[in-house]
KOLGU-4560 file (N, C-alpha, C; in nm, 3 decimals, padded with zeros to 5 digits):
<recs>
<n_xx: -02.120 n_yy: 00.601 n_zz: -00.926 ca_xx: -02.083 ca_yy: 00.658 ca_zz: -01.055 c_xx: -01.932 c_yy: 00.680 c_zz: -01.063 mol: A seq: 1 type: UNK>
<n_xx: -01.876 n_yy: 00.649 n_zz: -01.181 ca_xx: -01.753 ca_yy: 00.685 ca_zz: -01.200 c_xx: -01.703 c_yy: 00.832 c_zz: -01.175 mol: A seq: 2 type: UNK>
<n_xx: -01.578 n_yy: 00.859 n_zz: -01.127 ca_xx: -01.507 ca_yy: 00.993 ca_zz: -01.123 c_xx: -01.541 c_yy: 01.050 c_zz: -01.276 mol: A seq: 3 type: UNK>
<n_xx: -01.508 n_yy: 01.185 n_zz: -01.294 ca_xx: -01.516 ca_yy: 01.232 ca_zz: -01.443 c_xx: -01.337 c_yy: 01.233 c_zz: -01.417 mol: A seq: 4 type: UNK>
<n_xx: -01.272 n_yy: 01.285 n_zz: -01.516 ca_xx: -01.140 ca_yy: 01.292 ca_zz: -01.544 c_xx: -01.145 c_yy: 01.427 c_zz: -01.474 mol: A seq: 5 type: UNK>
<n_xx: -01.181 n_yy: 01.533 n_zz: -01.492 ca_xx: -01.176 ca_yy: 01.663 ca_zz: -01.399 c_xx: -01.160 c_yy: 01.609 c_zz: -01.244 mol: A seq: 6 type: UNK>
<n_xx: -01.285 n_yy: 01.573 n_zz: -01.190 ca_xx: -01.306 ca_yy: 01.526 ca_zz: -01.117 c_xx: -01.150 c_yy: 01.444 c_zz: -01.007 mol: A seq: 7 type: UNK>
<n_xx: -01.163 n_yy: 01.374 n_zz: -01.090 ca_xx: -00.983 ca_yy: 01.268 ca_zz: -01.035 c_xx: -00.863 c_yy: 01.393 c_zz: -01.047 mol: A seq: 8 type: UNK>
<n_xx: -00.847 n_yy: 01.497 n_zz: -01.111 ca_xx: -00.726 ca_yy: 01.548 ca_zz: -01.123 c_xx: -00.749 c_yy: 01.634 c_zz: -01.032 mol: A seq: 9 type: UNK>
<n_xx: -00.838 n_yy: 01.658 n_zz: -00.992 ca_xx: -00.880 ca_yy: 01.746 ca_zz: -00.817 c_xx: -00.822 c_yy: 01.672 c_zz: -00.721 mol: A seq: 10 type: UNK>
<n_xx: -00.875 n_yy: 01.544 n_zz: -00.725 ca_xx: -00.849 ca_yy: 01.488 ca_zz: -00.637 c_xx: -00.700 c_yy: 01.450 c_zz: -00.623 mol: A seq: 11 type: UNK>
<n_xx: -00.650 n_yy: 01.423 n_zz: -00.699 ca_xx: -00.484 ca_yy: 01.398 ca_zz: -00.759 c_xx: -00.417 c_yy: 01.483 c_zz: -00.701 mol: A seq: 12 type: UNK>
<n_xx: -00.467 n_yy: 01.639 n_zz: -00.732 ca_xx: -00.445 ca_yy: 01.768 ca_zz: -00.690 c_xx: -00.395 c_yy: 01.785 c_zz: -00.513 mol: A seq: 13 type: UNK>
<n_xx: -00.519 n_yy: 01.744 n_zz: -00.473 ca_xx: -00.523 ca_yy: 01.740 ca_zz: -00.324 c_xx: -00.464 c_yy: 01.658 c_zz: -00.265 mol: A seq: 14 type: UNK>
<n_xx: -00.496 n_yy: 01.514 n_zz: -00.334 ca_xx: -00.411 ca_yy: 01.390 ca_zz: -00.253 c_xx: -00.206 c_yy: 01.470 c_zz: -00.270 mol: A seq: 15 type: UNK>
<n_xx: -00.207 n_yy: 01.530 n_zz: -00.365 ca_xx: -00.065 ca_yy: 01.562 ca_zz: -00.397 c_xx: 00.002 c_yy: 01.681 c_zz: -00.327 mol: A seq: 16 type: UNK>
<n_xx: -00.101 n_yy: 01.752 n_zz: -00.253 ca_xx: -00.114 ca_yy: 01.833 ca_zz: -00.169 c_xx: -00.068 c_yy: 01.799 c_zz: -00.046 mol: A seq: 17 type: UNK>
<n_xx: -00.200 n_yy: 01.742 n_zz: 00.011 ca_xx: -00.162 ca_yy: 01.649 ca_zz: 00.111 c_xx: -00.021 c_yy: 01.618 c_zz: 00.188 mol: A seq: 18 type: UNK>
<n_xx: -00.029 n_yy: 01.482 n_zz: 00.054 ca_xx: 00.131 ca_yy: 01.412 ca_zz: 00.089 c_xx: 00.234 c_yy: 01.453 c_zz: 00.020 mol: A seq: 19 type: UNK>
<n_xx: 00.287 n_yy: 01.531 n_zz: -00.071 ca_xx: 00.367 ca_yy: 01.608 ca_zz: -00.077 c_xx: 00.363 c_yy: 01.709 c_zz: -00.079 mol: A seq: 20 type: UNK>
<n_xx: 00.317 n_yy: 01.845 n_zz: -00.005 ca_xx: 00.265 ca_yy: 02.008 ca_zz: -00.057 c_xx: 00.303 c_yy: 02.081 c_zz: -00.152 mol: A seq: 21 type: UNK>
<n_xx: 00.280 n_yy: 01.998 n_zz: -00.247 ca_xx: 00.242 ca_yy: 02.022 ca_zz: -00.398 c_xx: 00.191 c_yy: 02.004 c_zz: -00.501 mol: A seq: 22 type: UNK>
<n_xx: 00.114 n_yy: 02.019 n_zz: -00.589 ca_xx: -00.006 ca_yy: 02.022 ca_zz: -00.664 c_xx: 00.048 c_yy: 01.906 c_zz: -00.780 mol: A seq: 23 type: UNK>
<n_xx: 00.187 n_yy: 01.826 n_zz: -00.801 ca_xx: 00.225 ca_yy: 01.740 ca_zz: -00.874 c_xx: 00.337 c_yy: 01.632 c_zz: -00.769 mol: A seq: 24 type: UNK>
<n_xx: 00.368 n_yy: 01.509 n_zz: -00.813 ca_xx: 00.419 ca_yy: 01.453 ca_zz: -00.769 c_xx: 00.553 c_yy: 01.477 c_zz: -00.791 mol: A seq: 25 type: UNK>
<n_xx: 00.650 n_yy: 01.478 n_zz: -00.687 ca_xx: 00.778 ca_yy: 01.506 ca_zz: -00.717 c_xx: 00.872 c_yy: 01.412 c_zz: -00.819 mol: A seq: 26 type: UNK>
<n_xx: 00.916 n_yy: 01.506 n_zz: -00.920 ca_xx: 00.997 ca_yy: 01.356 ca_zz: -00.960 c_xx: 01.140 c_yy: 01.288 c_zz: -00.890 mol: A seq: 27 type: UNK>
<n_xx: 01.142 n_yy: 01.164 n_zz: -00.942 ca_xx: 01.227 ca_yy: 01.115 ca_zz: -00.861 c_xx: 01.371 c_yy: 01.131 c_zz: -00.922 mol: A seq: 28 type: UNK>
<n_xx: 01.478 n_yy: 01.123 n_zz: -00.793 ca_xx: 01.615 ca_yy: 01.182 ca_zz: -00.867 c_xx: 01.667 c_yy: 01.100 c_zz: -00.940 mol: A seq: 29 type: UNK>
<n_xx: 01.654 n_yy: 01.111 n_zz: -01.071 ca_xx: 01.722 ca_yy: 00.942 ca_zz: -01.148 c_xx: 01.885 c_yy: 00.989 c_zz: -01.136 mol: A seq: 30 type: UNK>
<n_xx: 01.919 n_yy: 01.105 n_zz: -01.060 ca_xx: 02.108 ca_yy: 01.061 ca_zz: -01.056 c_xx: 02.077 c_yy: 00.957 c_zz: -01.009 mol: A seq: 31 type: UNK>
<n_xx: 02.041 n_yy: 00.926 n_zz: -00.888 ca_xx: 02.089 ca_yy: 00.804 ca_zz: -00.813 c_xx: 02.032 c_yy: 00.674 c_zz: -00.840 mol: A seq: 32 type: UNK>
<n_xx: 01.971 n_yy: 00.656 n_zz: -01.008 ca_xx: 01.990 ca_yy: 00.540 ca_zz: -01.038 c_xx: 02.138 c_yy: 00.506 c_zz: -01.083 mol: A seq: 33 type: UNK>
<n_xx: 02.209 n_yy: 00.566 n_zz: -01.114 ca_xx: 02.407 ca_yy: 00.560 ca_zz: -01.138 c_xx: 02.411 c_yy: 00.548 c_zz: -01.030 mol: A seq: 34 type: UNK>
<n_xx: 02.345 n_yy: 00.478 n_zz: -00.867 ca_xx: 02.426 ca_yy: 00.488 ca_zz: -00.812 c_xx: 02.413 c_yy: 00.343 c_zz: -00.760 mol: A seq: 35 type: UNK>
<n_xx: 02.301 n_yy: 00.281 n_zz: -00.798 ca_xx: 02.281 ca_yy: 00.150 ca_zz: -00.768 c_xx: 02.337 c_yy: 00.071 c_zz: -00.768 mol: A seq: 36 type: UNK>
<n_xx: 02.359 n_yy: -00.014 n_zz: -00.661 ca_xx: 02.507 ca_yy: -00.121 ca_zz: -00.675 c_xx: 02.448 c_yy: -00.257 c_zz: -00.685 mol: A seq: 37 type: UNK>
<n_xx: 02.348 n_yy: -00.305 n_zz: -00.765 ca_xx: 02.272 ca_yy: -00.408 ca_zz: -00.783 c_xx: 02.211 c_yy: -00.428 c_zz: -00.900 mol: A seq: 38 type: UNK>
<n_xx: 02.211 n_yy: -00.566 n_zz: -00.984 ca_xx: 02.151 ca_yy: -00.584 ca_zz: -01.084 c_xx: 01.982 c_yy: -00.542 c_zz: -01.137 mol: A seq: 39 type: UNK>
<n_xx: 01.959 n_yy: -00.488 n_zz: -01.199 ca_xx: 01.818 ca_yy: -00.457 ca_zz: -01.237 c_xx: 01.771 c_yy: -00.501 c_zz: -01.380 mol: A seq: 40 type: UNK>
<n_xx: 01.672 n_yy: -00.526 n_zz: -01.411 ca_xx: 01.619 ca_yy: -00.577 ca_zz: -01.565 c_xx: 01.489 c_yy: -00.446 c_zz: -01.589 mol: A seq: 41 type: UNK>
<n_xx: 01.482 n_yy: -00.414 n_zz: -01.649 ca_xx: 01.412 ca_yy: -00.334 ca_zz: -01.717 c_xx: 01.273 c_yy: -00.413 c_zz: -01.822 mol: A seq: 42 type: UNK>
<n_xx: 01.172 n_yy: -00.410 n_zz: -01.779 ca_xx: 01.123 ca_yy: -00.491 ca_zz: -01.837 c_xx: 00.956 c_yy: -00.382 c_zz: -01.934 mol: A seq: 43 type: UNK>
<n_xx: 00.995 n_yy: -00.394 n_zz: -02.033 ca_xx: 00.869 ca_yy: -00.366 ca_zz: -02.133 c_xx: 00.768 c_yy: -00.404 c_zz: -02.192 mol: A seq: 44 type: UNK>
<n_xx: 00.677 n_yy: -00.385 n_zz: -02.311 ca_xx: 00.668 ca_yy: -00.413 ca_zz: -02.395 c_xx: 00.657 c_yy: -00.349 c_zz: -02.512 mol: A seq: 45 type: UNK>
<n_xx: 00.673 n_yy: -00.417 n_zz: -02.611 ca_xx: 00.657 ca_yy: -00.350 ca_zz: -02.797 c_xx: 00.568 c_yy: -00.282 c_zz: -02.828 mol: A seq: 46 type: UNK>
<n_xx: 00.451 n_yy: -00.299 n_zz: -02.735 ca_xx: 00.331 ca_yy: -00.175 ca_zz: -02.770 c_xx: 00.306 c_yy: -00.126 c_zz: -02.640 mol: A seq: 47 type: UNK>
<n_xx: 00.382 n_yy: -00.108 n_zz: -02.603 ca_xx: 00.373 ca_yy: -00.022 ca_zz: -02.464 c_xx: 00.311 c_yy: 00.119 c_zz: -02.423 mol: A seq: 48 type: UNK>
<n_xx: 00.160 n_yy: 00.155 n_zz: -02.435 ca_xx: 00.079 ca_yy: 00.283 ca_zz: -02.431 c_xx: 00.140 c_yy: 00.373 c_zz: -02.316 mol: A seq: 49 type: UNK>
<n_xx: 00.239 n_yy: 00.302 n_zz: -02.193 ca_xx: 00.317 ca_yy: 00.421 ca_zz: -02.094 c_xx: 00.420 c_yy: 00.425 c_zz: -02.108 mol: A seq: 50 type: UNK>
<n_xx: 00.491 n_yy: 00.367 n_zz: -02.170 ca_xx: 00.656 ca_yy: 00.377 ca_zz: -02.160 c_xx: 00.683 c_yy: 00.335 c_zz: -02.309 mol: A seq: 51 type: UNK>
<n_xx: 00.694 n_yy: 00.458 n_zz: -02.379 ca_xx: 00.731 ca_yy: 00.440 ca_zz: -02.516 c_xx: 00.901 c_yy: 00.444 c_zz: -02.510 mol: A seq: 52 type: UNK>
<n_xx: 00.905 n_yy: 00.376 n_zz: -02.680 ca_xx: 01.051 ca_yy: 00.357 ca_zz: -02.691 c_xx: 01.140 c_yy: 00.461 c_zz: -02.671 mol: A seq: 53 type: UNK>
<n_xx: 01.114 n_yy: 00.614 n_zz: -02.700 ca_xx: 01.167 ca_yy: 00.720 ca_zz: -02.625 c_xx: 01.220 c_yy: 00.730 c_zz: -02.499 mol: A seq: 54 type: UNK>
<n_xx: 01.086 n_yy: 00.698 n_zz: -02.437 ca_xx: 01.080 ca_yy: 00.728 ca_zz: -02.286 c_xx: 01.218 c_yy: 00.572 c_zz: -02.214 mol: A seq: 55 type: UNK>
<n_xx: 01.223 n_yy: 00.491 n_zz: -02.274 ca_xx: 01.314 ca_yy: 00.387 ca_zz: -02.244 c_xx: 01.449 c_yy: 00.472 c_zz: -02.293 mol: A seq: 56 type: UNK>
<n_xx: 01.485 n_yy: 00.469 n_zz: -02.402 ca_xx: 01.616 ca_yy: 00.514 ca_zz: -02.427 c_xx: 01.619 c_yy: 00.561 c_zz: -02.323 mol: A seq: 57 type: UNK>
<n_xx: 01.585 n_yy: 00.709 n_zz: -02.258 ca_xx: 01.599 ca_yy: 00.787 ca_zz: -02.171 c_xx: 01.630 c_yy: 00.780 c_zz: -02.051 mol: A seq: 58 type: UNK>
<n_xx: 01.554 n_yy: 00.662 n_zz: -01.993 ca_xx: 01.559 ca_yy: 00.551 ca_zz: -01.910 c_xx: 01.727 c_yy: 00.504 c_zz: -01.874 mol: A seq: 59 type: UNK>
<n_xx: 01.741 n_yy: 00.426 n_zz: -02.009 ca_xx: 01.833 ca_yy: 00.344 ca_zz: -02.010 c_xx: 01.944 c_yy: 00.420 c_zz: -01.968 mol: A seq: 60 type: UNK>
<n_xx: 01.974 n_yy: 00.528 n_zz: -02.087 ca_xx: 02.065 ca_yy: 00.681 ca_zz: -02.017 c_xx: 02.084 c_yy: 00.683 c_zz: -01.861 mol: A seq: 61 type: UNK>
<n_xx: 02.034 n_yy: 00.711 n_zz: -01.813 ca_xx: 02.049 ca_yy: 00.727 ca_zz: -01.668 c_xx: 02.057 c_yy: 00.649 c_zz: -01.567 mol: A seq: 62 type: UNK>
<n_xx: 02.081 n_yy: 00.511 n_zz: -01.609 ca_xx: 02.091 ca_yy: 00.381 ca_zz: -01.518 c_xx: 02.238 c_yy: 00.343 c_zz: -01.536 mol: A seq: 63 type: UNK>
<n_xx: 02.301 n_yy: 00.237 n_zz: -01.457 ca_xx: 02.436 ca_yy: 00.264 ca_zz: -01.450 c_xx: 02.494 c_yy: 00.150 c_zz: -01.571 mol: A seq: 64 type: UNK>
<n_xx: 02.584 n_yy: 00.178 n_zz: -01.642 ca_xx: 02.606 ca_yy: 00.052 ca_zz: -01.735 c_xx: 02.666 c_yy: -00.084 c_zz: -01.679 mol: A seq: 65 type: UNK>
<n_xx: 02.615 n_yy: -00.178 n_zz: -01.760 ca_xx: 02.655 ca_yy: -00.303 ca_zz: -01.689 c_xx: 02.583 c_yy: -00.338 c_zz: -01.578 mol: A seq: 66 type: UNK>
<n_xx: 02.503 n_yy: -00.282 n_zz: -01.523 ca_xx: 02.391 ca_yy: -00.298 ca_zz: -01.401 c_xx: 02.266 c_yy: -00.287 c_zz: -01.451 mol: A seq: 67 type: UNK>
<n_xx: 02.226 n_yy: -00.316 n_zz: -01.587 ca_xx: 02.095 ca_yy: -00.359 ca_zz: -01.615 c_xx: 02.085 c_yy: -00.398 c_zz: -01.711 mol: A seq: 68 type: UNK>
<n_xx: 01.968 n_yy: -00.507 n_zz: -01.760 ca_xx: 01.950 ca_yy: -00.560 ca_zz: -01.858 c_xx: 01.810 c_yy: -00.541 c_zz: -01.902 mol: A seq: 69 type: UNK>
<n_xx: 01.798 n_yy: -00.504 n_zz: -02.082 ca_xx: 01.701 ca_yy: -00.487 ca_zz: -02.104 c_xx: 01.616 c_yy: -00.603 c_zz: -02.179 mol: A seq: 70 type: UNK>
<n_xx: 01.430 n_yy: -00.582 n_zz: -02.136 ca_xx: 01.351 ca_yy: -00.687 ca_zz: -02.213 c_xx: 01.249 c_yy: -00.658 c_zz: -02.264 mol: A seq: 71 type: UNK>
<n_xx: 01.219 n_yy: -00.663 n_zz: -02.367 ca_xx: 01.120 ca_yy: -00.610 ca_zz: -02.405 c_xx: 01.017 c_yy: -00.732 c_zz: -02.512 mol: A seq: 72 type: UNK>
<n_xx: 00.919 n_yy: -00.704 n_zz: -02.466 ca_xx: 00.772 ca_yy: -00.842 ca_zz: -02.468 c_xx: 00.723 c_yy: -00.824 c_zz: -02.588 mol: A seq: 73 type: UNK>
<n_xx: 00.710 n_yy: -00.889 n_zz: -02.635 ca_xx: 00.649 ca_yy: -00.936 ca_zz: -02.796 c_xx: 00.508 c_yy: -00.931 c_zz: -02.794 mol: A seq: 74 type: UNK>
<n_xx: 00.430 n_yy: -00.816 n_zz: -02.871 ca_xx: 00.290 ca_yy: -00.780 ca_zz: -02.887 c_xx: 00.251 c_yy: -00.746 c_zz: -02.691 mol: A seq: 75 type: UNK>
<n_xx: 00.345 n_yy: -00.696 n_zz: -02.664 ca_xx: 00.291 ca_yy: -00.682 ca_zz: -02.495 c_xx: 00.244 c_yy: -00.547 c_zz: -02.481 mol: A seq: 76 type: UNK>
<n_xx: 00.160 n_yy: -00.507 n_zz: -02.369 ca_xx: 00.165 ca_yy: -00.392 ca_zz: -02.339 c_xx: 00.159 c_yy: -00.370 c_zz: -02.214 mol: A seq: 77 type: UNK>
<n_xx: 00.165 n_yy: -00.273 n_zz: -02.162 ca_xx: 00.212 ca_yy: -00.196 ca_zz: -02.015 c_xx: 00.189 c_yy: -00.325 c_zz: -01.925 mol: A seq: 78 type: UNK>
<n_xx: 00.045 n_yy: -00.317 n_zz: -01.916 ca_xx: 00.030 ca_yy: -00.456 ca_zz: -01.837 c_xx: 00.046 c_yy: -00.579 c_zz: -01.829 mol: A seq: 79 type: UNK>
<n_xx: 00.089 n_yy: -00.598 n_zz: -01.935 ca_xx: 00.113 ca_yy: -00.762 ca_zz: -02.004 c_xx: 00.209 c_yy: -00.768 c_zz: -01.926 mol: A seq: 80 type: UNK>
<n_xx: 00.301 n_yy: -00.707 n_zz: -01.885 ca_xx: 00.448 ca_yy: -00.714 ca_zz: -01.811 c_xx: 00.420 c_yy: -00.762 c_zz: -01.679 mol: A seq: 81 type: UNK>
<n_xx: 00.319 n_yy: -00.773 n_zz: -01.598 ca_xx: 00.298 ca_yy: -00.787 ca_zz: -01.461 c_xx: 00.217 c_yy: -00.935 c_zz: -01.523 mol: A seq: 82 type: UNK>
<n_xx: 00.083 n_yy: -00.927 n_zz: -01.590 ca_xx: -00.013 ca_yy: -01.008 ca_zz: -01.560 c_xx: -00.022 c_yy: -01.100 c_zz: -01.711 mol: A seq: 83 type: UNK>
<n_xx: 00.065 n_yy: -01.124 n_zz: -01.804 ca_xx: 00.038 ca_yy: -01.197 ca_zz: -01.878 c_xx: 00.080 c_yy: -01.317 c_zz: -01.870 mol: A seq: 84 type: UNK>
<n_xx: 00.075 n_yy: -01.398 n_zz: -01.953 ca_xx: 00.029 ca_yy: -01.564 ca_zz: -01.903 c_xx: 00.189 c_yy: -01.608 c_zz: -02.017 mol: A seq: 85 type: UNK>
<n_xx: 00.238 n_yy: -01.500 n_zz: -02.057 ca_xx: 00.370 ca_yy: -01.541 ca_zz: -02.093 c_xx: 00.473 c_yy: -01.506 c_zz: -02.012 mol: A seq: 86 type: UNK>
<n_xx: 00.458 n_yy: -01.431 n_zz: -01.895 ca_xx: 00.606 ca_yy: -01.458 ca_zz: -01.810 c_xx: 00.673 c_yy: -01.570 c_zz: -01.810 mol: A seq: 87 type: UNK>
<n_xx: 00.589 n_yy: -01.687 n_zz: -01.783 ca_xx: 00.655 ca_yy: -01.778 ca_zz: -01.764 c_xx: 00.772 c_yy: -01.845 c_zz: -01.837 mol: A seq: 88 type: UNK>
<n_xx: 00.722 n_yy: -01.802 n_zz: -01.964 ca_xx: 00.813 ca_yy: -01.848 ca_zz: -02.079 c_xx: 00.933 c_yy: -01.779 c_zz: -02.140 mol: A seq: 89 type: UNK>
<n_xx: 00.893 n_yy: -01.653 n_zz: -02.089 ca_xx: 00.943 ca_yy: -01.509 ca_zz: -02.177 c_xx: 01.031 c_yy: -01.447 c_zz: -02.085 mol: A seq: 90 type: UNK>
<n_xx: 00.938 n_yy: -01.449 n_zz: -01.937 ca_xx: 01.089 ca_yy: -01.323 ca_zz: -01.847 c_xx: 01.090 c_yy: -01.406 c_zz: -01.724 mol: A seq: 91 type: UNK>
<n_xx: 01.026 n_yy: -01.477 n_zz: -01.647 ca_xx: 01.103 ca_yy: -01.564 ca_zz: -01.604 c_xx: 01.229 c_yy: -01.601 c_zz: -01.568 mol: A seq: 92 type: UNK>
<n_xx: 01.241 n_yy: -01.701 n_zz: -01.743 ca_xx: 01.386 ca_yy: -01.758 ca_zz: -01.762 c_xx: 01.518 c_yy: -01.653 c_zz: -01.767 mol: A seq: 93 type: UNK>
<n_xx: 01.456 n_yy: -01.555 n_zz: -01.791 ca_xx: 01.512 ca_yy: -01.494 ca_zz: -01.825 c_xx: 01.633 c_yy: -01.401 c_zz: -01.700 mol: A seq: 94 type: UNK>
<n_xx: 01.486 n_yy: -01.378 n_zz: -01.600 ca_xx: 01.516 ca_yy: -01.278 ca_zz: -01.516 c_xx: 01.622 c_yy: -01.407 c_zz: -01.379 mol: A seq: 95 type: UNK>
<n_xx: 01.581 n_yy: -01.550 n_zz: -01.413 ca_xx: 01.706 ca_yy: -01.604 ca_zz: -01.300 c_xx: 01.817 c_yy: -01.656 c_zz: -01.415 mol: A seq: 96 type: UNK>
<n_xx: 01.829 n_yy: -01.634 n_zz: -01.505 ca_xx: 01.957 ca_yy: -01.663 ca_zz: -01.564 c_xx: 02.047 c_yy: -01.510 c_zz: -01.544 mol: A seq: 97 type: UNK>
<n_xx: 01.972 n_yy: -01.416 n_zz: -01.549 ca_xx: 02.012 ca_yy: -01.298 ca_zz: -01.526 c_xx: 02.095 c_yy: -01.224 c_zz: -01.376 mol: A seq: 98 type: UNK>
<n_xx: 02.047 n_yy: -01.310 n_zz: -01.255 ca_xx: 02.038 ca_yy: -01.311 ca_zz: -01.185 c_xx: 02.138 c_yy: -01.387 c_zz: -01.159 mol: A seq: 99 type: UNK>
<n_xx: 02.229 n_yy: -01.496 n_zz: -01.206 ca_xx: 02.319 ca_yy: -01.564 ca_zz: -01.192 c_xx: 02.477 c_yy: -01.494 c_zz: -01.275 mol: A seq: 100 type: UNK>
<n_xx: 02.471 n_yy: -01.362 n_zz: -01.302 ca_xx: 02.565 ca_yy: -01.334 ca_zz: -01.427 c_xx: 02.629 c_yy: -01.240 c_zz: -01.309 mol: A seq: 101 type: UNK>
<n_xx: 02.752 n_yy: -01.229 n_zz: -01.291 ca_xx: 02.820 ca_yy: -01.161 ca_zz: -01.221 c_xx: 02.809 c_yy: -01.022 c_zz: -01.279 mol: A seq: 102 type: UNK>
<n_xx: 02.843 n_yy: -00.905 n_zz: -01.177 ca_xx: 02.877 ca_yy: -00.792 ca_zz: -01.164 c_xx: 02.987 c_yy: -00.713 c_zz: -01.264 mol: A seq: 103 type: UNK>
<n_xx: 02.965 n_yy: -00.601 n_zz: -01.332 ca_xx: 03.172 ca_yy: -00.646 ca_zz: -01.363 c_xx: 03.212 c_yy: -00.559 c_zz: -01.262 mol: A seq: 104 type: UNK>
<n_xx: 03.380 n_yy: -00.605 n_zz: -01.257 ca_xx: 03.452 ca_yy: -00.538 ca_zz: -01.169 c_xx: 03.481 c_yy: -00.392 c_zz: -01.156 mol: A seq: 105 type: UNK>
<n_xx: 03.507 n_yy: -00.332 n_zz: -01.084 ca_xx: 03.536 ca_yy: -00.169 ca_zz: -01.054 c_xx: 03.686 c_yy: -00.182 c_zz: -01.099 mol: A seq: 106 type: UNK>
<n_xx: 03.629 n_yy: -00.061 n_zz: -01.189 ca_xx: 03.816 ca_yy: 00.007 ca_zz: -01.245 c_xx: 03.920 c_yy: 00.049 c_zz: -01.181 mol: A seq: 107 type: UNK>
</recs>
């Protein structure tokens, strides 16, 4: 039988217990995405049910400028980004042309 939703947030609870001794997962320090010295792509989609357009701006804020590029998937959603049958066409190309664009220089 399936977990109930109570059920899993016990368990969530405990597993979070556990491995971090605390009842939520820690968040992670986004200073030190400003601190990344490597290209990153940010990749979405337009109907995205976990990472709304909010939650991106916010995102974007705290990543270092010029060290990432954003993409965002046409009728995609959360998962479409890993397992849809348009990477190929859509982020792909995208992500080794991206991958070939230099750094800019330090001031």
């Amino acid at each position: 039988p399936k977990p109930s939703a109570a059920a899993s947030d016990v368990y969530k609870r405990q597993g979070n217990m556990k491995r971090y001794g605390q009842k939520q997962e820690p968040l992670y320090p986004v200073e030190n995405l400003k601190k990344l010295n490597f290209k990153i792509q940010v990749v979405s989609g337009d109907h995205d049910s976990m990472a709304s357009p909010r939650a991106m701006v916010k995102l974007y804020s705290e990543l270092r400028p010029g060290y990432y590029e954003t993409l965002v998937m046409k009728n995609a959603n959360h998962l479409d980004v890993i397992w849809s049958d348009k990477l190929h066409t859509e982020i792909f190309p995208k992500a080794v042309s991206y991958t070939n664009l230099k750094l800019p220089t330090k001031a």
